[in-house]
C-alpha positions in Angstrom: 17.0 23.6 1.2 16.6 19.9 1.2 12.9 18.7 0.7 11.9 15.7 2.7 9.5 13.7 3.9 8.4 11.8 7.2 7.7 7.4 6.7 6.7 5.5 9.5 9.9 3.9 11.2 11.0 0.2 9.9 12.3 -2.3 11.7 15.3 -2.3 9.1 16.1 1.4 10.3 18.1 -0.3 12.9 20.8 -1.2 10.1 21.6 3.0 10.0 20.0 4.3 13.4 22.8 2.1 16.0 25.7 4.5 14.5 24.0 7.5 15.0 23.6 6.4 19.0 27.0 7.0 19.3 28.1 9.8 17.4 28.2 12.5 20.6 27.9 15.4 18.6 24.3 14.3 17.6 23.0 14.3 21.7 25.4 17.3 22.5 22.1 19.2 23.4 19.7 16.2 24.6 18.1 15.4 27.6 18.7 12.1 27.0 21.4 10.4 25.3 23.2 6.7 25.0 25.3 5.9 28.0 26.6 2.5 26.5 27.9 1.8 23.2 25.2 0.7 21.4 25.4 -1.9 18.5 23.3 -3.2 15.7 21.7 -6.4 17.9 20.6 -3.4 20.6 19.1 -1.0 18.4 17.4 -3.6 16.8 16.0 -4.7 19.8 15.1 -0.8 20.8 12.8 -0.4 17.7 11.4 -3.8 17.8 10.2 -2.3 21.4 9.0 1.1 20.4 7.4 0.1 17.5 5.1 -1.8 19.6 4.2 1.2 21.6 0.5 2.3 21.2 1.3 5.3 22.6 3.7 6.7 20.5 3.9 8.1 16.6 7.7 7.1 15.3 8.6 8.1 11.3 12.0 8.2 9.5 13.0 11.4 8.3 13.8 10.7 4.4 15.3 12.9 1.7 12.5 13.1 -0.7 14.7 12.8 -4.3 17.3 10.3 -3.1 15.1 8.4 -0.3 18.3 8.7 2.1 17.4 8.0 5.7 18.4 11.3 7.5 17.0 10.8 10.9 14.3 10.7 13.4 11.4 12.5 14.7 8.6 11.2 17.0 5.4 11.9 19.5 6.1 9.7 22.7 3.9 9.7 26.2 0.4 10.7 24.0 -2.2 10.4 25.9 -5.4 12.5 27.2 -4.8 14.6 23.5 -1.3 15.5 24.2 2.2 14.2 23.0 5.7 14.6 23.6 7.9 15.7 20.6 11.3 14.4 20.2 13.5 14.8 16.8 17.5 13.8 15.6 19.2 14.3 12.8 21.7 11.6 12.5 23.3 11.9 9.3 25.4 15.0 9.4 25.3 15.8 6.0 22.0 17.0 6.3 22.6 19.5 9.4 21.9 23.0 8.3 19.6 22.4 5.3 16.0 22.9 6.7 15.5 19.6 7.4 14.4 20.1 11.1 12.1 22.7 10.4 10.3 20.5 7.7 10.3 17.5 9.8 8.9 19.4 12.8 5.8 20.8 10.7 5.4 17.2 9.3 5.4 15.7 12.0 3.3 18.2 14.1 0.4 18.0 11.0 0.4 14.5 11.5 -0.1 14.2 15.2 -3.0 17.2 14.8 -4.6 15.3 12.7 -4.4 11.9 14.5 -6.8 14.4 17.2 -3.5 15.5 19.5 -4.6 18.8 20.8 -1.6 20.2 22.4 2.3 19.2 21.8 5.3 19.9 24.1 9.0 18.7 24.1 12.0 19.7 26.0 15.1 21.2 24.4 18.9 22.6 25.7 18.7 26.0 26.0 22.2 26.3 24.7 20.8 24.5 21.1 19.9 27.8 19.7 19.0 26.4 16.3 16.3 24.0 17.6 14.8 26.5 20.1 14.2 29.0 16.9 12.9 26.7 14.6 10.4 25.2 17.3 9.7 29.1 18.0 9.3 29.1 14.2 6.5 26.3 13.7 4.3 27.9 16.9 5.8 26.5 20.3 5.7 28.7 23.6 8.5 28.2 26.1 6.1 27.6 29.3 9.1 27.0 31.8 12.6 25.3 32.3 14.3 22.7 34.3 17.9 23.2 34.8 19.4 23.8 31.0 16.4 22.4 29.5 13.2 24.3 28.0 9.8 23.4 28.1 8.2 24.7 25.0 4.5 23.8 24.3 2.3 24.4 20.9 -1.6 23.7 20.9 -3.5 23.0 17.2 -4.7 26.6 17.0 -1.1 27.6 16.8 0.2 25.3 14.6 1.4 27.6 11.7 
């Protein structure tokens, strides 16, 4: 298993992050994914954007020898003690290597200790890796919308 760890997002990120936006395989099981080709100059303009969010928690998933920027994981739409958990892994070299499960917990320490009570996200229920390792770190499906879960974890279940 690869050990990582979780920075806060740069504004250089956008120099790796705009190829990932348009490798398909990487949103195959999103709710959301590109519709445009996207290029360095829009990426760059997407962080710039987020990163001035005050509602949101964005880090770089990181390979913890080499430093090798693997991906993505975030908390958008906090508010009231409550966030919304999103997470990619863009460089495909890392896919199957416990990466996800490391960078969930990470992340999910962080928000609970930034005084988030509750978590939830939405995930394909065809992306059967995702759903267990979510399942894994303490989330509850609570309901569904079409072929996407609802899955919900509070701070007392955070494991």
């Amino acid at each position: 298993m690869t050990k990582i760890v979780i920075r806060p997002l740069a504004h250089a990120d956008h120099l790796t992050s705009w190829k990932w936006r348009n490798d398909p395989a990487i949103w195959e099981y999103t709710g959301s994914r590109p519709d445009v080709l996207v290029d360095e100059t829009t990426e760059k303009a997407w962080i710039e954007q987020v990163l001035a969010q005050t509602d949101s928690m964005r880090f770089a998933i990181c390979d913890a020898e080499s430093g090798t920027y693997i991906g993505n994981v975030q908390m958008t739409n906090i508010a009231n003690g409550t966030g919304e958990f999103h997470i990619f892994i863009g460089n495909r070299d890392y896919w199957g290597k416990g990466v996800g499960s490391q960078a969930t917990r990470q992340m999910l320490a962080k928000a609970f200790e930034a005084g988030l009570t509750s978590v939830y996200l939405h995930v394909h229920s065809q992306n059967k890796a995702a759903v267990a390792i979510y399942e894994k770190c303490g989330f509850v499906t609570t309901g569904a919308d079409g072929d996407m879960i609802r899955m919900e974890i509070g701070v007392a279940q955070f494991r």
